[in-house]
Backbone bond lengths (Angstrom), bond angles and torsions (degrees), N, CA, C in turn:
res aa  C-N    CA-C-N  psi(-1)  N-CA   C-N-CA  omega(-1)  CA-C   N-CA-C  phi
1 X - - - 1.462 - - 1.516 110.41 -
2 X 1.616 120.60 -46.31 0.660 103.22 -169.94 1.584 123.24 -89.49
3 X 1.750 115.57 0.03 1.552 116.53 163.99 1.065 119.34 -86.75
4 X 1.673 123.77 -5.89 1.315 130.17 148.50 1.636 118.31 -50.93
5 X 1.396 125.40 -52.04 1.350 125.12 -178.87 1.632 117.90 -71.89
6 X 1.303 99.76 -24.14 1.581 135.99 175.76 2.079 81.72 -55.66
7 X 0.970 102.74 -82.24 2.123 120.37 -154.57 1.628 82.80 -58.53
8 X 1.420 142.59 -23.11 1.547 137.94 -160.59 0.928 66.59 -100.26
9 X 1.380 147.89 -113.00 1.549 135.42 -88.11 1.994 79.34 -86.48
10 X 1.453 125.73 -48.83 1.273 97.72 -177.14 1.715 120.95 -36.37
11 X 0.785 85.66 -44.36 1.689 99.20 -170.14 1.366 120.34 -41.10
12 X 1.539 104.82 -51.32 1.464 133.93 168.45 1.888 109.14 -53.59
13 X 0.982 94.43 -51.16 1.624 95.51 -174.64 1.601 108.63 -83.28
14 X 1.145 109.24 -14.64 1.942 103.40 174.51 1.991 98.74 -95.22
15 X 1.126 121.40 -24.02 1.546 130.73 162.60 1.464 111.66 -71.44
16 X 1.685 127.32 -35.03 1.195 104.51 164.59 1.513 127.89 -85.01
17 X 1.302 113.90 -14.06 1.342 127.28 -172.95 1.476 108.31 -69.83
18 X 1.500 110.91 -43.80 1.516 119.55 -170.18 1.573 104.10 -68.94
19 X 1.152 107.39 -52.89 1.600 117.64 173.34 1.965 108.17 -49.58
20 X 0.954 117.92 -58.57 1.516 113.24 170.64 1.230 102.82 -55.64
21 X 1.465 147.39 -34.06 1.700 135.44 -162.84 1.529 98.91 -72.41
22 X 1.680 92.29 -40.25 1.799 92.77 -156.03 1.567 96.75 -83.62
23 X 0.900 129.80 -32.30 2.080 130.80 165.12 1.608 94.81 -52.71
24 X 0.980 155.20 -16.95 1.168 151.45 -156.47 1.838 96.34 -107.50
25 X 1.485 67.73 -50.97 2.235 70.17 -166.77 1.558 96.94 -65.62
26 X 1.461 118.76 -24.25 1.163 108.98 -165.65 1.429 122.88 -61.22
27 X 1.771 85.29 -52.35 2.025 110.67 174.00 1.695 98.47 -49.04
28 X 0.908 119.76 -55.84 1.681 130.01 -173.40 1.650 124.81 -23.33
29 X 1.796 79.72 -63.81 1.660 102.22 153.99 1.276 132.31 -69.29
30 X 1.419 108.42 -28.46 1.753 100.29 178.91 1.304 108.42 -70.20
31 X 1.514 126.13 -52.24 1.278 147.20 128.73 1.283 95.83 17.37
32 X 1.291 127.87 -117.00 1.633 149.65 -178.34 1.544 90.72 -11.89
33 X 1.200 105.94 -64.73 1.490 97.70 -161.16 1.736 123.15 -74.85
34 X 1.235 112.82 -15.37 1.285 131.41 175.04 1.959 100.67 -66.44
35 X 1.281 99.90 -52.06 1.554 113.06 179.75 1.480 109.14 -70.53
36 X 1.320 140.71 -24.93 1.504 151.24 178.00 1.633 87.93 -69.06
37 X 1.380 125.79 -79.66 1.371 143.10 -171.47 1.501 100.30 -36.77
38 X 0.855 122.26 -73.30 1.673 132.80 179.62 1.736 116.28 -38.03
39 X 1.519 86.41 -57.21 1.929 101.53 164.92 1.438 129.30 -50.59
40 X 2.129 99.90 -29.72 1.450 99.34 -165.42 2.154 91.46 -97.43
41 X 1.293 103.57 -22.15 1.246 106.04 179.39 1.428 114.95 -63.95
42 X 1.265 115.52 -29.58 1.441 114.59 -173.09 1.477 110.58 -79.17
43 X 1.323 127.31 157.80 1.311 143.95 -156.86 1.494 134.34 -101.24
44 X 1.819 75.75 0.20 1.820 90.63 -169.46 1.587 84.15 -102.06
45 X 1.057 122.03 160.58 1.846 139.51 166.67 1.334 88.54 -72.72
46 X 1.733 113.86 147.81 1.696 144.53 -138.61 1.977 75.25 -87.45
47 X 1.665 114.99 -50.02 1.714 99.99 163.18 1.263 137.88 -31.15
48 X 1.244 99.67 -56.49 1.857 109.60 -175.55 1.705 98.07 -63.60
49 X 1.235 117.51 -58.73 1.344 132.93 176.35 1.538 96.95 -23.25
50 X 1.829 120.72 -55.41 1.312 125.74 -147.47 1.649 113.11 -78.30
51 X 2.112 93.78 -40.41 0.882 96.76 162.92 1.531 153.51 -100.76
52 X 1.298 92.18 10.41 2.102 108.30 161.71 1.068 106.70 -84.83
53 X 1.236 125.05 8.49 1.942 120.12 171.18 1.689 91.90 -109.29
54 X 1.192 126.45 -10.38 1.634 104.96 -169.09 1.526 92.49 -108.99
55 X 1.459 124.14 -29.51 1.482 134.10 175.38 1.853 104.72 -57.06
56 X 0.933 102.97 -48.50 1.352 103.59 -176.86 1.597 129.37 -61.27
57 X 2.057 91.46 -45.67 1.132 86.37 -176.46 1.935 127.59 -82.35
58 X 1.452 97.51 -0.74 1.395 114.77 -157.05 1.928 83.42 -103.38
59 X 1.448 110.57 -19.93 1.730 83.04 174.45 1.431 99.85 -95.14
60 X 0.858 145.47 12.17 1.645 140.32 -160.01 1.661 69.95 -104.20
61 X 1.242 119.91 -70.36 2.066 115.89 -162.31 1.791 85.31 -46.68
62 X 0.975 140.86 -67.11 1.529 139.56 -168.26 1.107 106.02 -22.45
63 X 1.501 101.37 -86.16 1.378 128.57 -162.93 1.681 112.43 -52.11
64 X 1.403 118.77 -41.53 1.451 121.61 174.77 1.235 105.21 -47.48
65 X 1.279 123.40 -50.10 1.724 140.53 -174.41 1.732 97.96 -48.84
66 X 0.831 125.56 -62.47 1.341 138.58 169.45 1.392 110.99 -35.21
67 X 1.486 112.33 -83.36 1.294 121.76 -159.96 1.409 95.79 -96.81
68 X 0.979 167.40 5.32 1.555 148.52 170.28 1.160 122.21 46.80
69 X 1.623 113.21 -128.10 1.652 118.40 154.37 0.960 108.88 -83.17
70 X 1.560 170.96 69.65 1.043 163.61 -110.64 1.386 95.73 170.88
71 X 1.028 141.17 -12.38 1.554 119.94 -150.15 1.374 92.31 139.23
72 X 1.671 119.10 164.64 1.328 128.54 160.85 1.639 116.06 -139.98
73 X 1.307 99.19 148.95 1.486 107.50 -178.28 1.426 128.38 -137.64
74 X 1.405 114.09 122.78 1.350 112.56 169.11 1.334 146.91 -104.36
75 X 1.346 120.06 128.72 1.539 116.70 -145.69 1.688 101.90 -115.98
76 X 1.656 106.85 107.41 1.042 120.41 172.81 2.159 125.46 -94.26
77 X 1.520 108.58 137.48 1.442 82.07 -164.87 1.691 90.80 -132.54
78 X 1.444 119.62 124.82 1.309 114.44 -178.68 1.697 101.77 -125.64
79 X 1.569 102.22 124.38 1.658 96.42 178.42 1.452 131.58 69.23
80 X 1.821 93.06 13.67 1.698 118.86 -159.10 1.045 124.61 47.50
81 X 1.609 105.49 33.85 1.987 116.28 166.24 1.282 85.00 -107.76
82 X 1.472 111.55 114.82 1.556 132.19 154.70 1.756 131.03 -65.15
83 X 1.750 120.57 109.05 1.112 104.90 -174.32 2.074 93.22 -93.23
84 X 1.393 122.42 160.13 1.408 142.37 161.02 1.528 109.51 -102.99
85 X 1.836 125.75 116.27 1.361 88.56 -171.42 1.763 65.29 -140.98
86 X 1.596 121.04 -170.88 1.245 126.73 -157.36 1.347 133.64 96.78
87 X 1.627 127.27 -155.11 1.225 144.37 -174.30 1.100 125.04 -133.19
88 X 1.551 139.55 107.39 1.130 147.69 153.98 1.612 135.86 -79.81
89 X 1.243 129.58 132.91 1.723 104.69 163.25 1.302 133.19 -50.17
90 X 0.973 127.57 -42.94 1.664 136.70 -169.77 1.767 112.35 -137.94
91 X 1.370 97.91 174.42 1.560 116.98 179.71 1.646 103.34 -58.02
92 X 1.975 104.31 -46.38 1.443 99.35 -148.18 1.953 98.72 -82.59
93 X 1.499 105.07 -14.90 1.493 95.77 168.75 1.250 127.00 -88.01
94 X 1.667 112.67 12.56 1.351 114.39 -166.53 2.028 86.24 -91.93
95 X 1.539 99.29 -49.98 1.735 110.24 -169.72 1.906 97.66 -44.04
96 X 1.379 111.49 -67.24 1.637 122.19 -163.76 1.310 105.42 -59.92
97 X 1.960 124.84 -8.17 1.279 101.78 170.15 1.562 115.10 -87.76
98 X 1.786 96.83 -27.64 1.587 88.88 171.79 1.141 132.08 -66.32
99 X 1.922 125.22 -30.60 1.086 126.58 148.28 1.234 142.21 -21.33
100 X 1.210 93.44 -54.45 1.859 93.92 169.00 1.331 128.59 -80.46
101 X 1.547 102.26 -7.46 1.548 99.58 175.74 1.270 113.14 -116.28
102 X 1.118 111.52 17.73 1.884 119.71 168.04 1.674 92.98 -94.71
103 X 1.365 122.11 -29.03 1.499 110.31 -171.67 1.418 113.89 -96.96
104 X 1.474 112.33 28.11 1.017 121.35 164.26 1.636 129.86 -76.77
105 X 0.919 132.26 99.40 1.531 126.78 -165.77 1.565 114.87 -44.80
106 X 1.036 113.01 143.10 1.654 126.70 -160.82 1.418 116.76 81.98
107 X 1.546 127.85 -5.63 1.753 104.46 -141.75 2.046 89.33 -105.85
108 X 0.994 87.33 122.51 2.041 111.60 173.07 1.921 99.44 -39.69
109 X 1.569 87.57 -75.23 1.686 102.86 -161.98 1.443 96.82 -144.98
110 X 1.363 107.26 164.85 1.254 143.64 -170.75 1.459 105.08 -128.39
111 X 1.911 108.05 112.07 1.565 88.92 161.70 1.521 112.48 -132.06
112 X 1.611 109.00 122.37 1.610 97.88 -163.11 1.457 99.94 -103.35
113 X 1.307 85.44 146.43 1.585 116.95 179.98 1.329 117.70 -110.84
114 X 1.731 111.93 -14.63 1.390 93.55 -167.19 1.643 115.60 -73.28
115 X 1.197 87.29 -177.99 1.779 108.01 -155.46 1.191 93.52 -106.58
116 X 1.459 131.15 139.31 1.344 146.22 177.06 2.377 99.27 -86.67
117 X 1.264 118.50 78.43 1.207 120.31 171.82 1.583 118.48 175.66
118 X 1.591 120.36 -173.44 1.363 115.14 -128.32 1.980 75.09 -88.58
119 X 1.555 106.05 167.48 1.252 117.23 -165.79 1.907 103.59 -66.58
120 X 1.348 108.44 153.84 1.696 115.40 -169.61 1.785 95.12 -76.16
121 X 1.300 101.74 152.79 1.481 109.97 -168.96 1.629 108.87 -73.21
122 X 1.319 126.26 170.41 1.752 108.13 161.29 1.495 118.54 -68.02
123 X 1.390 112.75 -13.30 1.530 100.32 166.63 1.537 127.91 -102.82
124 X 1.555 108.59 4.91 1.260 103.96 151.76 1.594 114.18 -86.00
125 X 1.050 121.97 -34.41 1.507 110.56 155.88 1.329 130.90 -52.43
126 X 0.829 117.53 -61.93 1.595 113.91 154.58 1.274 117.49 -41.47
127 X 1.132 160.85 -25.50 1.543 174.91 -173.83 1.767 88.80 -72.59
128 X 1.945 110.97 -68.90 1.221 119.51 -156.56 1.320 95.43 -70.52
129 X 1.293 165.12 -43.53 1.140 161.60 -79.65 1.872 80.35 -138.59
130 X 1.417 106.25 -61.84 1.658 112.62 -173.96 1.301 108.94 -57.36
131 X 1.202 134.55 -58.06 1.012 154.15 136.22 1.609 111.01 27.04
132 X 2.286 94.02 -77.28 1.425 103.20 -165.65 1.641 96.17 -80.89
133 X 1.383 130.15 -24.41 1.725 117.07 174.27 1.251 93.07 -65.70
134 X 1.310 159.76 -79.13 1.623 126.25 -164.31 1.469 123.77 -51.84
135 X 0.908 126.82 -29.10 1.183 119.61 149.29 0.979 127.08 -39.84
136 X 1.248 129.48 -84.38 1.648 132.11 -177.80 1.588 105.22 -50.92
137 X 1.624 123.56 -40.67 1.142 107.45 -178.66 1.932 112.11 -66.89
138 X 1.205 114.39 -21.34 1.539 103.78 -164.61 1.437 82.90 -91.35
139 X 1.140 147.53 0.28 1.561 148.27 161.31 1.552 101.68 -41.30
140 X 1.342 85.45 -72.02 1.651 130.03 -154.61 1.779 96.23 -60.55
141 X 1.677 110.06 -19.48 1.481 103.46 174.49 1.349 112.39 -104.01
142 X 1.697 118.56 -12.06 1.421 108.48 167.49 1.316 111.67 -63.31
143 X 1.653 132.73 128.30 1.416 132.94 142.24 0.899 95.53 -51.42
144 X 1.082 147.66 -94.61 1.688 143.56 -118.49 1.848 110.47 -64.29
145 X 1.739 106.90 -14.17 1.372 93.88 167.13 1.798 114.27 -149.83
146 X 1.527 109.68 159.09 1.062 126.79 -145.94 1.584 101.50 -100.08
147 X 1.891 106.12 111.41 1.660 113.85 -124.18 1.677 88.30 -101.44
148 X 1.571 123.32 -33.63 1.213 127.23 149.21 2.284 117.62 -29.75
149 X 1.200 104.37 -44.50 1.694 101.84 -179.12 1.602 115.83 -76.14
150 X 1.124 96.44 5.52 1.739 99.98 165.69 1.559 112.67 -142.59
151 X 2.039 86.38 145.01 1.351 111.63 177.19 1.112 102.73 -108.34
152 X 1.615 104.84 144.37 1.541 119.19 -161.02 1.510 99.85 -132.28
153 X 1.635 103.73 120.08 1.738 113.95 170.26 1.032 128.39 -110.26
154 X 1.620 161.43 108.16 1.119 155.64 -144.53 2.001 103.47 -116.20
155 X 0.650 140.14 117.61 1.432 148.52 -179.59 1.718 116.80 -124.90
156 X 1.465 127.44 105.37 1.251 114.02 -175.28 1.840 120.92 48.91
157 X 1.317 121.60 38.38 1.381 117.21 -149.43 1.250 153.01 54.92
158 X 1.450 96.46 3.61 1.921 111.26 178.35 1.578 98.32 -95.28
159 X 1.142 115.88 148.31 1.258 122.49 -172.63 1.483 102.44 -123.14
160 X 1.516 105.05 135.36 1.758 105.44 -169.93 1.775 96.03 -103.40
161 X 0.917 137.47 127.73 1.655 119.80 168.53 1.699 105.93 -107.76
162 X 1.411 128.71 120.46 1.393 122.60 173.01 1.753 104.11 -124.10
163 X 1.390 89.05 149.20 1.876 92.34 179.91 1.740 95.08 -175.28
164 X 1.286 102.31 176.06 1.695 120.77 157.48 1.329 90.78 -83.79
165 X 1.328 124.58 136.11 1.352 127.61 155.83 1.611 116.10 -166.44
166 X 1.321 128.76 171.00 1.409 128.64 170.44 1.644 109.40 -61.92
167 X 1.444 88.70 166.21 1.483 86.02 155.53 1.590 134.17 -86.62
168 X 1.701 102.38 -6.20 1.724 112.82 163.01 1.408 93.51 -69.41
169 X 1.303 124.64 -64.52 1.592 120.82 -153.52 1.484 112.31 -53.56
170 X 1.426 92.15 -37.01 1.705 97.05 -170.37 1.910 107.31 -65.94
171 X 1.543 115.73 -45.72 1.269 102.47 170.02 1.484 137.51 -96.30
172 X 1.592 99.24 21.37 1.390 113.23 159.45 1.759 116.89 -84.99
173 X 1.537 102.52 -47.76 1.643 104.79 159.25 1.149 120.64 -26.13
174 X 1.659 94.83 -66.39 1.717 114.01 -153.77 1.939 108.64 -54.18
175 X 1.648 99.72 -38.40 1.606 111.59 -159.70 1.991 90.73 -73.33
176 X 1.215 104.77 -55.14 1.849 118.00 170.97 1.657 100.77 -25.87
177 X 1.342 119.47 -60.58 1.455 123.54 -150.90 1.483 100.17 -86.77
178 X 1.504 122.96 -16.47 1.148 122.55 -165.14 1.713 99.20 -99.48
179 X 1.325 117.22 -22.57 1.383 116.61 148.15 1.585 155.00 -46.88
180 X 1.885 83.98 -23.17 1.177 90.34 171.30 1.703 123.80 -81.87
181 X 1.257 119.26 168.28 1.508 132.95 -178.87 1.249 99.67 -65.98
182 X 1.113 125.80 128.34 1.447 134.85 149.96 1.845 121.31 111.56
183 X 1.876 96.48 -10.17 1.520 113.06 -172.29 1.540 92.82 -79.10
184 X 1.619 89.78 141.66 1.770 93.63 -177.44 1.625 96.27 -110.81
185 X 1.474 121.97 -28.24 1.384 100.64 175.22 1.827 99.20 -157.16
186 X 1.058 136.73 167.80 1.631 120.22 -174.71 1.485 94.40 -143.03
187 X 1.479 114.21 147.52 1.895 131.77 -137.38 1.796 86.11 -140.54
188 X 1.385 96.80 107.47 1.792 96.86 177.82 1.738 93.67 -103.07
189 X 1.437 96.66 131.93 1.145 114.37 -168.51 1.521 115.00 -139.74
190 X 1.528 98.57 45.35 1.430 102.06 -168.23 2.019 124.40 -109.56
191 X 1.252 107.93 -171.42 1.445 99.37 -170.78 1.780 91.95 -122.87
192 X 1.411 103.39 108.06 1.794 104.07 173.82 1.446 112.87 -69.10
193 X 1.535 88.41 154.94 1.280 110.81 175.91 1.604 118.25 -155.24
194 X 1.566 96.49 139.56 1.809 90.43 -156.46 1.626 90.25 -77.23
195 X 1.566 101.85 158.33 1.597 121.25 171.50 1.902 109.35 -56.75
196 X 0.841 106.02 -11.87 1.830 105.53 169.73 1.412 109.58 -82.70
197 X 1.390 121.37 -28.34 1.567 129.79 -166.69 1.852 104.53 -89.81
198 X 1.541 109.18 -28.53 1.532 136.08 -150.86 1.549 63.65 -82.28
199 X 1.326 131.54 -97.32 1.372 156.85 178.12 1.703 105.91 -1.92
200 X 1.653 109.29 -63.69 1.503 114.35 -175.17 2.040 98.48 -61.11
201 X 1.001 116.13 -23.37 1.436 110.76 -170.47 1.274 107.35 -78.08
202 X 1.460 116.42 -57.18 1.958 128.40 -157.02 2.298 71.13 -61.79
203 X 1.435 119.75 -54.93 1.278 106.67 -165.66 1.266 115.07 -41.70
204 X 1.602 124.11 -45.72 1.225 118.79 -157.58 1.254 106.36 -79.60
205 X 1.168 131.06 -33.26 1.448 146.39 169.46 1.353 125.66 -83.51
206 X 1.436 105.40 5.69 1.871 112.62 155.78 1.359 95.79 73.00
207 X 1.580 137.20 30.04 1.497 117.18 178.25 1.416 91.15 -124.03
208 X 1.695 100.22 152.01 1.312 123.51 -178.67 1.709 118.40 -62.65
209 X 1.466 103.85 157.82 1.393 91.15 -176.61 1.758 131.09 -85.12
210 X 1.055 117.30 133.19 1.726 107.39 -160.79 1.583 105.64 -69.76
């Protein structure tokens, strides 16, 4: 009897286990494909894509080298136009952080923002962080624009917006983000593109026009 309940309850636990692997593989794939969609939606070539993730992460190792505890900085890179946003001590560590991240291979431009003062608290970070989800979410409620083609940075309450976009899109964003609660001023930092070019893209990529 009792290696009978022994072979059931095994049974049960190799039936629940398999069932959790394959829910796993499942999410995995939806996953994958949620991230494919997003990749093919975005505007930069699957390159640029490859290389604003290696630009970024290789100036953040830079820049730490630089600034230490001193200040903090975050190095955003869209289309290999580099934003600098954060806290430094001085003028001359504000110059040597951009330095090192202009000599980063691939990077277009450099645009620094950082702020010459003492590092932002965890609840002004936390502040910016909330900040950039309303943003993207009141993006995400304009129809008229395509909420995936912009990157959204929040710094001390200034909001950076960078993307490929028109010059409608760009100051339809800009007015959206400046709506939100808590934005003290919003920094268009984008790369134009005429509505004939906007057009050849949504074509090539089968999406409707915004």
């Amino acid at each position: 009897m009792n290696t009978r309940l022994s072979n059931v309850l095994s049974k049960a636990v190799l039936c629940a286990a398999l069932a959790a692997s394959l829910s796993g593989c499942v999410e995995m794939m939806v996953g994958s494909a949620v991230m494919g969609a997003v990749a093919t939606a975005d505007r930069r070539t699957l390159g640029a894509q490859t290389e604003d993730k290696a630009i970024a992460v290789k100036g953040e190792v830079r820049v730490a080298k630089i600034v230490g505890d001193a200040g903090h900085v975050n190095v955003t890179s869209y289309n290999r136009k580099v934003l600098l946003t954060g806290e430094v001590k001085d003028e001359a560590m504000k110059a040597a952080a951009e330095r090192e991240v202009r000599a980063i291979d691939n990077v277009v431009s450099v645009t620094n923002e950082l702020e010459v003062a003492g590092a932002s608290s965890y609840t002004s970070r936390s502040n910016d962080t909330l900040i950039t989800t309303k943003v993207k979410a009141s993006l995400v409620d304009k129809k008229t624009v395509s909420a995936v083609s912009f990157k959204v940075v929040t710094e001390r309450g200034n909001v950076y917006l960078m993307g490929i976009v028109t010059q409608r899109e760009g100051n339809i964003a800009a007015e959206v983000a400046q709506g939100v609660s808590g934005v003290q001023r919003v920094v268009k930092i984008f790369e134009y593109i005429s509505e004939e070019d906007l057009k050849a893209m949504q074509a090539q990529n089968g999406q409707a026009a915004s």
